[in-house]
mmCIF file of the N, C-alpha and C atoms, coordinates in Angstrom:
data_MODEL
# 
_entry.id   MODEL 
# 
loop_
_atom_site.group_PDB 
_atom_site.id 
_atom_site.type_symbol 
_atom_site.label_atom_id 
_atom_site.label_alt_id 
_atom_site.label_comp_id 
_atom_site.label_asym_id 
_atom_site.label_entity_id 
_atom_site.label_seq_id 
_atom_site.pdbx_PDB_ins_code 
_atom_site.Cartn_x 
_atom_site.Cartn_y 
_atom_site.Cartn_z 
_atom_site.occupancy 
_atom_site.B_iso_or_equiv 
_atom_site.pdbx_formal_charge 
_atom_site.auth_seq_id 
_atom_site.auth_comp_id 
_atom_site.auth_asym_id 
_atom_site.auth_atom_id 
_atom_site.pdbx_PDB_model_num 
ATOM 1   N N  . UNK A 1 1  ? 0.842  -1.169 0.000  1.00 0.00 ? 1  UNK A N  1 
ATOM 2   C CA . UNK A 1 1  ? 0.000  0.000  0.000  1.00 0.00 ? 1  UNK A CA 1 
ATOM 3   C C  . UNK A 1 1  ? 0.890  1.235  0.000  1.00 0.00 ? 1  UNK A C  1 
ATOM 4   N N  . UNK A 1 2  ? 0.300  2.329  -0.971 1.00 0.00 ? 2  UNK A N  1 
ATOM 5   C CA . UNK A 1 2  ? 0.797  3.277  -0.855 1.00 0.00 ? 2  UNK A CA 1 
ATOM 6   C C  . UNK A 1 2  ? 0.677  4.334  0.086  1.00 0.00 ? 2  UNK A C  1 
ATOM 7   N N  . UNK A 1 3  ? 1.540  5.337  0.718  1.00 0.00 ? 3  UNK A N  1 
ATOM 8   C CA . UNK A 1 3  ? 1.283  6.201  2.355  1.00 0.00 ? 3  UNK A CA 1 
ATOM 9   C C  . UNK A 1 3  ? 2.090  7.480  1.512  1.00 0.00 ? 3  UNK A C  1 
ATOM 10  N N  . UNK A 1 4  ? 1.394  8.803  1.429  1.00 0.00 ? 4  UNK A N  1 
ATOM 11  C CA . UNK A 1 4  ? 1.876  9.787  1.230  1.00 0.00 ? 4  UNK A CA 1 
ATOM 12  C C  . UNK A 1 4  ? 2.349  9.949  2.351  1.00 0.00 ? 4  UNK A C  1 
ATOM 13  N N  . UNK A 1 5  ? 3.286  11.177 1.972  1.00 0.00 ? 5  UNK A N  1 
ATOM 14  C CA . UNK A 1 5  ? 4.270  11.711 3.382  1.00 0.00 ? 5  UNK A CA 1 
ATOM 15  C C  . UNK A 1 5  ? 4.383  13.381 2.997  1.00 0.00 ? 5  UNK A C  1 
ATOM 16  N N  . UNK A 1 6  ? 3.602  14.117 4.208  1.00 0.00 ? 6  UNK A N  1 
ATOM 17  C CA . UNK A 1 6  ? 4.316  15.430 3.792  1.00 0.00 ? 6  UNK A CA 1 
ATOM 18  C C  . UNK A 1 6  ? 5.108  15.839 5.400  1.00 0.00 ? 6  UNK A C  1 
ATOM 19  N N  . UNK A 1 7  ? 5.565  16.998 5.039  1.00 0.00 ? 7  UNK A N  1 
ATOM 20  C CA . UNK A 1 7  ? 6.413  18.080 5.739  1.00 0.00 ? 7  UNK A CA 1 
ATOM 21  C C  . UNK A 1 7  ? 7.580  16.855 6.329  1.00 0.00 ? 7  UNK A C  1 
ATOM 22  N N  . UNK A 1 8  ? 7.600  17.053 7.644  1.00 0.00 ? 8  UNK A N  1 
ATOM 23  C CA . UNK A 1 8  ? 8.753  16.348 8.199  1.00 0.00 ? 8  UNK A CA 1 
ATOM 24  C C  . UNK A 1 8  ? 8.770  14.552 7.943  1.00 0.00 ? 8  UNK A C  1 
ATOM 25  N N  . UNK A 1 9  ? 7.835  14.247 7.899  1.00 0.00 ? 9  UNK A N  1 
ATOM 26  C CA . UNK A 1 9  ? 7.541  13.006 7.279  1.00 0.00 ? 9  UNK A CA 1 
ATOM 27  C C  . UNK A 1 9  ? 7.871  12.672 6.021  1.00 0.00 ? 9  UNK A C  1 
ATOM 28  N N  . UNK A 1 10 ? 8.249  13.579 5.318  1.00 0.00 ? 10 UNK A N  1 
ATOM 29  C CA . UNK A 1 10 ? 8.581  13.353 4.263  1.00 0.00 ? 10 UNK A CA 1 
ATOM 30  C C  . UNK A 1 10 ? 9.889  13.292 4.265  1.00 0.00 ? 10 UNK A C  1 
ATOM 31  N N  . UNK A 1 11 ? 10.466 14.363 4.850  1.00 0.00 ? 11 UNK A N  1 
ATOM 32  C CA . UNK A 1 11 ? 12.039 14.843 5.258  1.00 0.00 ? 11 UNK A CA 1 
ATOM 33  C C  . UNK A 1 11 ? 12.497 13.198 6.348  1.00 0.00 ? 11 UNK A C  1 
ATOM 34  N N  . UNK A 1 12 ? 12.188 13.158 7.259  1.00 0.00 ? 12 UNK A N  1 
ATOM 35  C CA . UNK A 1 12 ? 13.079 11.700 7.831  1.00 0.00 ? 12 UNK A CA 1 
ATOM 36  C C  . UNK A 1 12 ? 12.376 10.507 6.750  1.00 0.00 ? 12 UNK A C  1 
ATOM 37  N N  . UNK A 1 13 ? 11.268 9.852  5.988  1.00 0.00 ? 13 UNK A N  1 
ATOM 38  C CA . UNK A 1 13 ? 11.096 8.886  5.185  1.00 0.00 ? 13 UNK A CA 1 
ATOM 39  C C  . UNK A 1 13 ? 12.270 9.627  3.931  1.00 0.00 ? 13 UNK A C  1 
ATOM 40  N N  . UNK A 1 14 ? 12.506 10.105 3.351  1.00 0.00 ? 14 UNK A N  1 
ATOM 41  C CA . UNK A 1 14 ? 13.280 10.771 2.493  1.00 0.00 ? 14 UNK A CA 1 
ATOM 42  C C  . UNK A 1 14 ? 12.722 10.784 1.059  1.00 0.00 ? 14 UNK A C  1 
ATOM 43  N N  . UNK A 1 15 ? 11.500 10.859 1.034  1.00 0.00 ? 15 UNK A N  1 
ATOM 44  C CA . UNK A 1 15 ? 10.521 10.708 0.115  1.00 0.00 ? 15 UNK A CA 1 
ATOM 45  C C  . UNK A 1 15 ? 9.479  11.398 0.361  1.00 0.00 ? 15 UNK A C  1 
ATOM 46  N N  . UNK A 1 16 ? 8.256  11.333 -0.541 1.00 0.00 ? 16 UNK A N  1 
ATOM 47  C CA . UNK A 1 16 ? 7.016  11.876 -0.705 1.00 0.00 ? 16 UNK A CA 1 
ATOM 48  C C  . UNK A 1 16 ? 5.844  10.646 -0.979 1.00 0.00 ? 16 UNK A C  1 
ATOM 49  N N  . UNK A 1 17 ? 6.279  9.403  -0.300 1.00 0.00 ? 17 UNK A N  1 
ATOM 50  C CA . UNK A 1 17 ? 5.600  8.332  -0.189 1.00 0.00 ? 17 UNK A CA 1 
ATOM 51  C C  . UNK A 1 17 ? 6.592  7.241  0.277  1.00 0.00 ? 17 UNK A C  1 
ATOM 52  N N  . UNK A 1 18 ? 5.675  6.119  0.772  1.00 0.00 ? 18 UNK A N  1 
ATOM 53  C CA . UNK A 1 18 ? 6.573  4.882  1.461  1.00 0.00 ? 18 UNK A CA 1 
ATOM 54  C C  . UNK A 1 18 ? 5.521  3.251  0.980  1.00 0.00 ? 18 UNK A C  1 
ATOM 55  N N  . UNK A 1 19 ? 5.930  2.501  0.815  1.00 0.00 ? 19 UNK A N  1 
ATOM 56  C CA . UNK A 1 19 ? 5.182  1.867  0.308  1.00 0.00 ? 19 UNK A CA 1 
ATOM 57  C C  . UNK A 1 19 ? 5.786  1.069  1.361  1.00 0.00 ? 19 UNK A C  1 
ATOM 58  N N  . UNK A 1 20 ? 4.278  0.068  1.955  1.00 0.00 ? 20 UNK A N  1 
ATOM 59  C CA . UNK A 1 20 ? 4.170  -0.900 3.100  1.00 0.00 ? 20 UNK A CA 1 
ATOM 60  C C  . UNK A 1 20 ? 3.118  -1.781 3.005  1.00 0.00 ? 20 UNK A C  1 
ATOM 61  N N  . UNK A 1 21 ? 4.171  -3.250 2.394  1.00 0.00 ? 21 UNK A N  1 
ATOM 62  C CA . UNK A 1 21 ? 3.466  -4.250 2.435  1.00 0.00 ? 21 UNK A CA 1 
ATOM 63  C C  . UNK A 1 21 ? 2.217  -4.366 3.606  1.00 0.00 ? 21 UNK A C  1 
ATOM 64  N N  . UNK A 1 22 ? 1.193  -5.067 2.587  1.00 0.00 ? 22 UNK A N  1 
ATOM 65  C CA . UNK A 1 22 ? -0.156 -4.479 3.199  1.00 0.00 ? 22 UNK A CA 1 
ATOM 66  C C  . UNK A 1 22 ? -0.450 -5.747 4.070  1.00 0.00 ? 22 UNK A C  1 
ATOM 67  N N  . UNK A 1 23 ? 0.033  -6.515 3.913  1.00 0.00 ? 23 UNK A N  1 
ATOM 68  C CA . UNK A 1 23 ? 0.307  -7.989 5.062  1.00 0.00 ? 23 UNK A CA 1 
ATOM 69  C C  . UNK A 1 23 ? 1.105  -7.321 6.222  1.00 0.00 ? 23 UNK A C  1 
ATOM 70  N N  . UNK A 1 24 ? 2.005  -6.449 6.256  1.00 0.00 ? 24 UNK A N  1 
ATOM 71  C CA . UNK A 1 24 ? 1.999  -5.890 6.989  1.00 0.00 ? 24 UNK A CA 1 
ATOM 72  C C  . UNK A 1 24 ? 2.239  -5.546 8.440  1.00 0.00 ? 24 UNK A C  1 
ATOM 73  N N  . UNK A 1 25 ? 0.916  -4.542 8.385  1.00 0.00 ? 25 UNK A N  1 
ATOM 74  C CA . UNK A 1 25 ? -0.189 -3.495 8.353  1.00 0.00 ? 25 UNK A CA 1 
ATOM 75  C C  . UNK A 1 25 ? -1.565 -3.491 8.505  1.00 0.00 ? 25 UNK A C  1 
ATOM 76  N N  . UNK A 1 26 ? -2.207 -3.883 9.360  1.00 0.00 ? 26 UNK A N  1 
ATOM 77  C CA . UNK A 1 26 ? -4.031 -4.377 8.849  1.00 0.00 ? 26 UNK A CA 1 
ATOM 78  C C  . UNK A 1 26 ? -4.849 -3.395 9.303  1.00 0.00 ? 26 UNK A C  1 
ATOM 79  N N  . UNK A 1 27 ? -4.234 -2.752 10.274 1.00 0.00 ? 27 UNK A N  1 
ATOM 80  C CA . UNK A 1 27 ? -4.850 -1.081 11.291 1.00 0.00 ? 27 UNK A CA 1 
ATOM 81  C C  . UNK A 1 27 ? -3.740 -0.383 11.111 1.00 0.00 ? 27 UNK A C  1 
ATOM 82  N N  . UNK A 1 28 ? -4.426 1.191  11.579 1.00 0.00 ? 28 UNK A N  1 
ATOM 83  C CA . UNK A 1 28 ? -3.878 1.953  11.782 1.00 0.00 ? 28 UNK A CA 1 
ATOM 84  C C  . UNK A 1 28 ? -2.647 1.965  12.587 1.00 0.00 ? 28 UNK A C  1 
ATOM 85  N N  . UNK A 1 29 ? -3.299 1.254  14.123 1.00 0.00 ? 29 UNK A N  1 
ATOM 86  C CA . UNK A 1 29 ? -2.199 1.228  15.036 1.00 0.00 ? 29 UNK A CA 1 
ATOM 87  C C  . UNK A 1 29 ? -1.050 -0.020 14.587 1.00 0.00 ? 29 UNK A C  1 
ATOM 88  N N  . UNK A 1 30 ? -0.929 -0.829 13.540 1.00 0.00 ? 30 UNK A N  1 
ATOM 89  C CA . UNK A 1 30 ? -0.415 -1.618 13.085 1.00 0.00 ? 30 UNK A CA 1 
ATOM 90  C C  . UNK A 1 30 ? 0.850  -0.857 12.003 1.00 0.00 ? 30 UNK A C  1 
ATOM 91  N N  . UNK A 1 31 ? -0.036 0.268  11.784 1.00 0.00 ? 31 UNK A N  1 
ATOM 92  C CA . UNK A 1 31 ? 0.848  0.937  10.650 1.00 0.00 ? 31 UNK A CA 1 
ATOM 93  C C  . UNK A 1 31 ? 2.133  1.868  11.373 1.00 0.00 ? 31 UNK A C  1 
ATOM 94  N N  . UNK A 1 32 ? 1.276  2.478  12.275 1.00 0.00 ? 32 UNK A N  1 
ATOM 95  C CA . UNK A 1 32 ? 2.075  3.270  13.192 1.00 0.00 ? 32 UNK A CA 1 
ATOM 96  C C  . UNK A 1 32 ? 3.050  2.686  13.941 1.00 0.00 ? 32 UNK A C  1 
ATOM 97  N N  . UNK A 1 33 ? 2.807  1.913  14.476 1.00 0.00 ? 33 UNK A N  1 
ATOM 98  C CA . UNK A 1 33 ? 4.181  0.662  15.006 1.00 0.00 ? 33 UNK A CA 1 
ATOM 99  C C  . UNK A 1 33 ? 5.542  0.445  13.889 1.00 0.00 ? 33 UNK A C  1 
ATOM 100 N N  . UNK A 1 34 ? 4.723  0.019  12.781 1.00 0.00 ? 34 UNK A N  1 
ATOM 101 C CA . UNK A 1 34 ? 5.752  -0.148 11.526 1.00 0.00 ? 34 UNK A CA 1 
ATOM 102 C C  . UNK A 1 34 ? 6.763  1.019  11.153 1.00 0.00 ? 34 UNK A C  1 
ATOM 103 N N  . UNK A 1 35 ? 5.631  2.342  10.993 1.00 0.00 ? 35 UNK A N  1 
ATOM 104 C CA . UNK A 1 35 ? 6.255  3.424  10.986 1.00 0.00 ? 35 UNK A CA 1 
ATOM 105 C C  . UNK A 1 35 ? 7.583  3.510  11.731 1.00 0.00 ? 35 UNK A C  1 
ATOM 106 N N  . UNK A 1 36 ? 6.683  3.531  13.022 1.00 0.00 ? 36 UNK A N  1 
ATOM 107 C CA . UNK A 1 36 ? 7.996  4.527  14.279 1.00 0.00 ? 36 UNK A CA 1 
ATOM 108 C C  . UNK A 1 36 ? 9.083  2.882  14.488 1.00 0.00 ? 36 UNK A C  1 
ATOM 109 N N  . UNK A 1 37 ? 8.823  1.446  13.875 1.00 0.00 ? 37 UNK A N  1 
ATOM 110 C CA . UNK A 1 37 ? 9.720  0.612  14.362 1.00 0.00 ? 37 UNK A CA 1 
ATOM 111 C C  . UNK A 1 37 ? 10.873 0.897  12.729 1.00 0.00 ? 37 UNK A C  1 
ATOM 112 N N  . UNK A 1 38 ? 10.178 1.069  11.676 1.00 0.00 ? 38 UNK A N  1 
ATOM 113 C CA . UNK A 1 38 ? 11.327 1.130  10.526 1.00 0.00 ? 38 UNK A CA 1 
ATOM 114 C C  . UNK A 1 38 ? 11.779 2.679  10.359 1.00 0.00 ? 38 UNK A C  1 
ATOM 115 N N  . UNK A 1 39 ? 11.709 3.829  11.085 1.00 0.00 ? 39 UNK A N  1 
ATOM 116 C CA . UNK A 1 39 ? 12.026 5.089  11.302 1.00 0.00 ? 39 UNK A CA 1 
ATOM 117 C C  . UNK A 1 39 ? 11.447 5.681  12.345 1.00 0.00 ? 39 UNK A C  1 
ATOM 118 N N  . UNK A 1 40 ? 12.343 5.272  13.380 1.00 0.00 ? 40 UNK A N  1 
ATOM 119 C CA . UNK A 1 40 ? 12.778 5.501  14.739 1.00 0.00 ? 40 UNK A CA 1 
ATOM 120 C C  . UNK A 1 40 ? 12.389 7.123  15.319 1.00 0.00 ? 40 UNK A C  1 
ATOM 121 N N  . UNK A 1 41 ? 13.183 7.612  14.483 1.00 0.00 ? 41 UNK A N  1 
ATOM 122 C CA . UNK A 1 41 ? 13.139 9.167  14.611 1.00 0.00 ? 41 UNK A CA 1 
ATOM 123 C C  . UNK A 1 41 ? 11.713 9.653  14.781 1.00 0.00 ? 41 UNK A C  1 
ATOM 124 N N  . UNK A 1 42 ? 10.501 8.874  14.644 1.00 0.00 ? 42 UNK A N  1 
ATOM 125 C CA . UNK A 1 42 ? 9.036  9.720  14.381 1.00 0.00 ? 42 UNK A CA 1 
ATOM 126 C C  . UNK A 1 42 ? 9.174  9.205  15.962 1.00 0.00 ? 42 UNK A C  1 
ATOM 127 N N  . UNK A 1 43 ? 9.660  8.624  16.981 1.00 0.00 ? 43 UNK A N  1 
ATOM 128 C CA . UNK A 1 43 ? 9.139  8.477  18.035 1.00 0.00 ? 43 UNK A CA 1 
ATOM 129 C C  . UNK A 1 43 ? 9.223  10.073 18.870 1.00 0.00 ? 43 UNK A C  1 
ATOM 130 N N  . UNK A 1 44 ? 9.757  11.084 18.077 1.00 0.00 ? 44 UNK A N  1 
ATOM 131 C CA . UNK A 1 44 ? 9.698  12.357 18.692 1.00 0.00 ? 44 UNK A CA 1 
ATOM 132 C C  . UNK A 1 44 ? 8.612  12.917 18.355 1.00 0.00 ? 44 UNK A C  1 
ATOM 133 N N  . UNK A 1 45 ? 8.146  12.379 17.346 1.00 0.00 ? 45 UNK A N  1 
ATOM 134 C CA . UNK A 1 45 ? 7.014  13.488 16.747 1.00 0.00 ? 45 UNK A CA 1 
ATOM 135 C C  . UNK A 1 45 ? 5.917  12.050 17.481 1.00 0.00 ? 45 UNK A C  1 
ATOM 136 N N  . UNK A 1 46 ? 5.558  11.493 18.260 1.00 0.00 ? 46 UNK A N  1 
ATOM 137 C CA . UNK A 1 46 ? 4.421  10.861 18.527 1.00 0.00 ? 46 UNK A CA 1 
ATOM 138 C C  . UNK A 1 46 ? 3.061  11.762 18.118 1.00 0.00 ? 46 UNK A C  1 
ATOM 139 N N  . UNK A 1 47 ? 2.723  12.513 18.225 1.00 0.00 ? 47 UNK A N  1 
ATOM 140 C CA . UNK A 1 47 ? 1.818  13.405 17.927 1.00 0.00 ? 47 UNK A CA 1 
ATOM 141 C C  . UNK A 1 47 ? 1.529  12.746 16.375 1.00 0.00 ? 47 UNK A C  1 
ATOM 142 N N  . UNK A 1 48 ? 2.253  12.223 15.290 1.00 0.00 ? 48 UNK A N  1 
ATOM 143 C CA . UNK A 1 48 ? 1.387  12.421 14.017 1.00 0.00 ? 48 UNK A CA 1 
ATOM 144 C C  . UNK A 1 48 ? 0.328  11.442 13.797 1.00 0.00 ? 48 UNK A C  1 
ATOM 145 N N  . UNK A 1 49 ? -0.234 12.034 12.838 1.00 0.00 ? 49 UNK A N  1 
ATOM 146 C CA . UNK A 1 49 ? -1.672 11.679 12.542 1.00 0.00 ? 49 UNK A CA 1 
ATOM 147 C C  . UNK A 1 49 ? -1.789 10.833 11.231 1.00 0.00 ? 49 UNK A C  1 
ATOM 148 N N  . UNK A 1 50 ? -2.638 9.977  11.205 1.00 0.00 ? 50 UNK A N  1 
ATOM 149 C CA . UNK A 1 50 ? -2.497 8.610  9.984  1.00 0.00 ? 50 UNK A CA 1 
ATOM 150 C C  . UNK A 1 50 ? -3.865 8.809  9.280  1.00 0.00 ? 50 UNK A C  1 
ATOM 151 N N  . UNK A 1 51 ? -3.750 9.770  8.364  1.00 0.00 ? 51 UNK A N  1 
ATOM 152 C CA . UNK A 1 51 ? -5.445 9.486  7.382  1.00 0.00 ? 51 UNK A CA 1 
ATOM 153 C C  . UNK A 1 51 ? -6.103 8.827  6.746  1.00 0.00 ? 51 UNK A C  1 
ATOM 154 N N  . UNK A 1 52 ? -6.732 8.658  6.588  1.00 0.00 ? 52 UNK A N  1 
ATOM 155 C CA . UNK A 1 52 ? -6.996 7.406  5.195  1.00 0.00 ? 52 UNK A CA 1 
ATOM 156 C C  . UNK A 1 52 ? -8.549 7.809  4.874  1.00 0.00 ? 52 UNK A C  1 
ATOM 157 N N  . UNK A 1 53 ? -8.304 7.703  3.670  1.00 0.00 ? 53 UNK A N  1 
ATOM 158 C CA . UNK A 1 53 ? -9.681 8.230  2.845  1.00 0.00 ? 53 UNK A CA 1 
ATOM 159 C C  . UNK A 1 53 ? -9.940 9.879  3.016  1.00 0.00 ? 53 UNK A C  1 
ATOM 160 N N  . UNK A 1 54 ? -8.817 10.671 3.207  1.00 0.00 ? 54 UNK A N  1 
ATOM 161 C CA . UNK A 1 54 ? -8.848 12.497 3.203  1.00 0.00 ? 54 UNK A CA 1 
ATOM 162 C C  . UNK A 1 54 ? -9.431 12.829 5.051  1.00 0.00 ? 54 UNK A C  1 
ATOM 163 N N  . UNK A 1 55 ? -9.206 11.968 5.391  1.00 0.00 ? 55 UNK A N  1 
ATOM 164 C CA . UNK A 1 55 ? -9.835 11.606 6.902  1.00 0.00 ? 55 UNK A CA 1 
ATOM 165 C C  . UNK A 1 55 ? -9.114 10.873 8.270  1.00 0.00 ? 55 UNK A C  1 
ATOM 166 N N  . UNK A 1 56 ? -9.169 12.318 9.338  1.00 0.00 ? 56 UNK A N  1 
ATOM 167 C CA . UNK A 1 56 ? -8.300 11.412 10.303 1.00 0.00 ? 56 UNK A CA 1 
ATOM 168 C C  . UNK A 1 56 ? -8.533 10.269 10.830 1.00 0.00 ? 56 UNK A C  1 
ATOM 169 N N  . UNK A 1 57 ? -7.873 8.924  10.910 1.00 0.00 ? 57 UNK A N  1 
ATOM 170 C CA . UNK A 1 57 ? -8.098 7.363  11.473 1.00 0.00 ? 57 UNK A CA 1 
ATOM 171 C C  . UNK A 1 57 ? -7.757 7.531  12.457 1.00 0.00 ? 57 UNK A C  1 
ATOM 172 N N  . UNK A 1 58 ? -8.919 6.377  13.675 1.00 0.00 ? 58 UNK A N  1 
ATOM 173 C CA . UNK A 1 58 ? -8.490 5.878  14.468 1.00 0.00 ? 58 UNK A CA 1 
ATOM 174 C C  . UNK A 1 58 ? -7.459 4.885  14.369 1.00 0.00 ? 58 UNK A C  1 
ATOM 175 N N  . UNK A 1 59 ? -6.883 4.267  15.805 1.00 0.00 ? 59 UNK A N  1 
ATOM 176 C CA . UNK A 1 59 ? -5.790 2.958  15.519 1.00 0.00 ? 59 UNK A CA 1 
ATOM 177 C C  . UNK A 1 59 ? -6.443 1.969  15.184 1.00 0.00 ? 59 UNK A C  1 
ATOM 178 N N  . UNK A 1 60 ? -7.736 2.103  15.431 1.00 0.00 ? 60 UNK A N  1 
ATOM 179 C CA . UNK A 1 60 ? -8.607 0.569  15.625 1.00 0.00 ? 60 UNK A CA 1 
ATOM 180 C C  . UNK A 1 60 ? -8.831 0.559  13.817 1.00 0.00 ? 60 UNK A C  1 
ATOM 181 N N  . UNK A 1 61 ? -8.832 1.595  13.076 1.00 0.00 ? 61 UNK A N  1 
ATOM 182 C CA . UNK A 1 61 ? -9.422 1.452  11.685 1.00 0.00 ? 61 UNK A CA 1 
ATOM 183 C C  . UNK A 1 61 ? -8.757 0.343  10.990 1.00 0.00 ? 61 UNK A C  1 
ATOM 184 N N  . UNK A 1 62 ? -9.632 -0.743 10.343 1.00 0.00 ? 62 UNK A N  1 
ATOM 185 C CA . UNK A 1 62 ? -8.817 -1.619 9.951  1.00 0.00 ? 62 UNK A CA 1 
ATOM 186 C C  . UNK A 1 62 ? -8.788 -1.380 8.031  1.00 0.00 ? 62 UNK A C  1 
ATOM 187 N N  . UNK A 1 63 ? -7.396 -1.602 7.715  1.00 0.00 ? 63 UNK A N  1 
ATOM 188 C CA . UNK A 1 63 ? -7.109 -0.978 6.465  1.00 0.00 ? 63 UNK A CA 1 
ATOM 189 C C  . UNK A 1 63 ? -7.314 -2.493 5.665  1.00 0.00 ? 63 UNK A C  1 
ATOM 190 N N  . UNK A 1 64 ? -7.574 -1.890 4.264  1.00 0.00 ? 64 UNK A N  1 
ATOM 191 C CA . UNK A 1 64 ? -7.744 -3.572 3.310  1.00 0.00 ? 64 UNK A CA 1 
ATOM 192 C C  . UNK A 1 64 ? -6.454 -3.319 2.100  1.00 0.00 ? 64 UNK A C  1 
ATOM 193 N N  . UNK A 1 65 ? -5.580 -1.733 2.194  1.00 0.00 ? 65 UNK A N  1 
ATOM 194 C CA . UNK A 1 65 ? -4.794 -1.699 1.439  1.00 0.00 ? 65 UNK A CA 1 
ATOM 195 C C  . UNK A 1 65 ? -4.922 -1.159 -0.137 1.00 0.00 ? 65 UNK A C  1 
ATOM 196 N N  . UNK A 1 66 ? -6.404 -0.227 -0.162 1.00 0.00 ? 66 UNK A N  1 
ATOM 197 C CA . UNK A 1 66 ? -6.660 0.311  -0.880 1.00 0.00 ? 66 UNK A CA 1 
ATOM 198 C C  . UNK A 1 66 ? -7.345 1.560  -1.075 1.00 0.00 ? 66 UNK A C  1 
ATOM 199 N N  . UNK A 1 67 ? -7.126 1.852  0.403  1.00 0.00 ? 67 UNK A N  1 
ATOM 200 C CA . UNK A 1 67 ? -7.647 3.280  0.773  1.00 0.00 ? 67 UNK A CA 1 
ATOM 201 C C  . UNK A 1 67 ? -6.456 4.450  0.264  1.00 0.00 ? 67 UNK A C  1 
ATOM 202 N N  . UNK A 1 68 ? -6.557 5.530  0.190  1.00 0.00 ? 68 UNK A N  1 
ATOM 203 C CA . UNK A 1 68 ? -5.592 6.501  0.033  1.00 0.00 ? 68 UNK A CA 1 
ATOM 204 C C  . UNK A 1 68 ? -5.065 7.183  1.571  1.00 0.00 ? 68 UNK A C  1 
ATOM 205 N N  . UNK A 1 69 ? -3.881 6.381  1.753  1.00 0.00 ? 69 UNK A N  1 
ATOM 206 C CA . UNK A 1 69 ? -3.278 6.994  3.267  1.00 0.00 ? 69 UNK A CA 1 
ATOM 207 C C  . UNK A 1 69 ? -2.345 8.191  3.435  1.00 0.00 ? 69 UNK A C  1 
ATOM 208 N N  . UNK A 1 70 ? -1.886 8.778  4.476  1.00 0.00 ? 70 UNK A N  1 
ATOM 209 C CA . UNK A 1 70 ? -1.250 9.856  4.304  1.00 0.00 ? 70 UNK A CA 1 
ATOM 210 C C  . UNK A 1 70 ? -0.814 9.817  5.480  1.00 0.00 ? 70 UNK A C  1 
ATOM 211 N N  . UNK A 1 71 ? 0.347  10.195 6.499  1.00 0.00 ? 71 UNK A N  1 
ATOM 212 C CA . UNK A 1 71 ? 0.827  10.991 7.375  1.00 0.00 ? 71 UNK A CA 1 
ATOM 213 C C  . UNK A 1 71 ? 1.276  12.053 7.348  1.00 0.00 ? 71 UNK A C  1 
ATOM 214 N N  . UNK A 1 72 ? 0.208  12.513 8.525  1.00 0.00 ? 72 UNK A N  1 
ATOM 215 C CA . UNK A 1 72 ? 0.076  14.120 9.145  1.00 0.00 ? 72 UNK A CA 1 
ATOM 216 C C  . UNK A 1 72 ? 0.843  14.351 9.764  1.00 0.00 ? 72 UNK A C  1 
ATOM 217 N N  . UNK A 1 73 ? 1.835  15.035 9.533  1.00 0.00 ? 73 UNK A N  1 
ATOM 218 C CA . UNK A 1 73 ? 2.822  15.699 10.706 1.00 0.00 ? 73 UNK A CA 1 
ATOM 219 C C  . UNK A 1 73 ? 2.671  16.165 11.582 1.00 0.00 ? 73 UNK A C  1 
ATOM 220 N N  . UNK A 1 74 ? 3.039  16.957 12.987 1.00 0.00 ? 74 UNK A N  1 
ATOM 221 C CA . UNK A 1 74 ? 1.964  17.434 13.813 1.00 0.00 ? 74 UNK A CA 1 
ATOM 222 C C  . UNK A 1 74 ? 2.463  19.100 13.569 1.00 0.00 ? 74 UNK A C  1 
ATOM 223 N N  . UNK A 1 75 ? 1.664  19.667 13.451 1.00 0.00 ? 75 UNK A N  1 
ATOM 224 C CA . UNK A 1 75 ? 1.454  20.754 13.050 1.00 0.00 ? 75 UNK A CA 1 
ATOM 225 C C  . UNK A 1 75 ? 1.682  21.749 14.663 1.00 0.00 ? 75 UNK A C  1 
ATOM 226 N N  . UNK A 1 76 ? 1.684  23.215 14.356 1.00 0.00 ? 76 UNK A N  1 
ATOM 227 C CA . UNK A 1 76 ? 1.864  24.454 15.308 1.00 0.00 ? 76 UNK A CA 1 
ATOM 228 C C  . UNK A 1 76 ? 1.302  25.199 14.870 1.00 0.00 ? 76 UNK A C  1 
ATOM 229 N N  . UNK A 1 77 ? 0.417  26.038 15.334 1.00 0.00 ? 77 UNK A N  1 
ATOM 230 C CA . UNK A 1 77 ? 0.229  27.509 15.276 1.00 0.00 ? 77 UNK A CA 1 
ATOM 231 C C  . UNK A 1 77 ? 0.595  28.473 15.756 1.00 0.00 ? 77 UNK A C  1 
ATOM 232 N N  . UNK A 1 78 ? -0.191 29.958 15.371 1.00 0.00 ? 78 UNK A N  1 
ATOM 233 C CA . UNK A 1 78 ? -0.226 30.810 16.366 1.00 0.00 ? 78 UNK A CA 1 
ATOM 234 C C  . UNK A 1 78 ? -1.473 31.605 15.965 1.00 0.00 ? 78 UNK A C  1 
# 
């Protein structure tokens, strides 16, 4: 499955997508494990956010590997 990546997510994956066998991966919180276990470095940013379908996911969401995913960086204002 394909996982867009923007801002800093993009910068430590070193890309603008990551592709993750969808065996896997079956949830969210499945993905996120994978994430922060094959690039370590997001364990600072715990804060980011995993979309799927233009929409923030829970961990429990279970993926079939053909949704359109994305990680959200965690964002700041003012």
């Amino acid at each position: 499955m394909k996982v867009r990546c923007f801002g800093i997510a993009r910068e430590i994956i070193g890309s603008d997508e990551l592709i993750v066998d969808p065996n896997a991966a079956q949830s969210v919180e499945e993905l996120r494990k994978l994430i922060i276990q094959t690039y370590p470095e997001f364990e600072k940013y715990s804060s980011f956010m995993i979309s799927v379908d233009f929409e923030y996911a829970k961990d429990s969401f279970q993926l079939t590997g053909k949704e359109e995913i994305a990680i959200i960086p965690p964002v700041s204002g003012g």
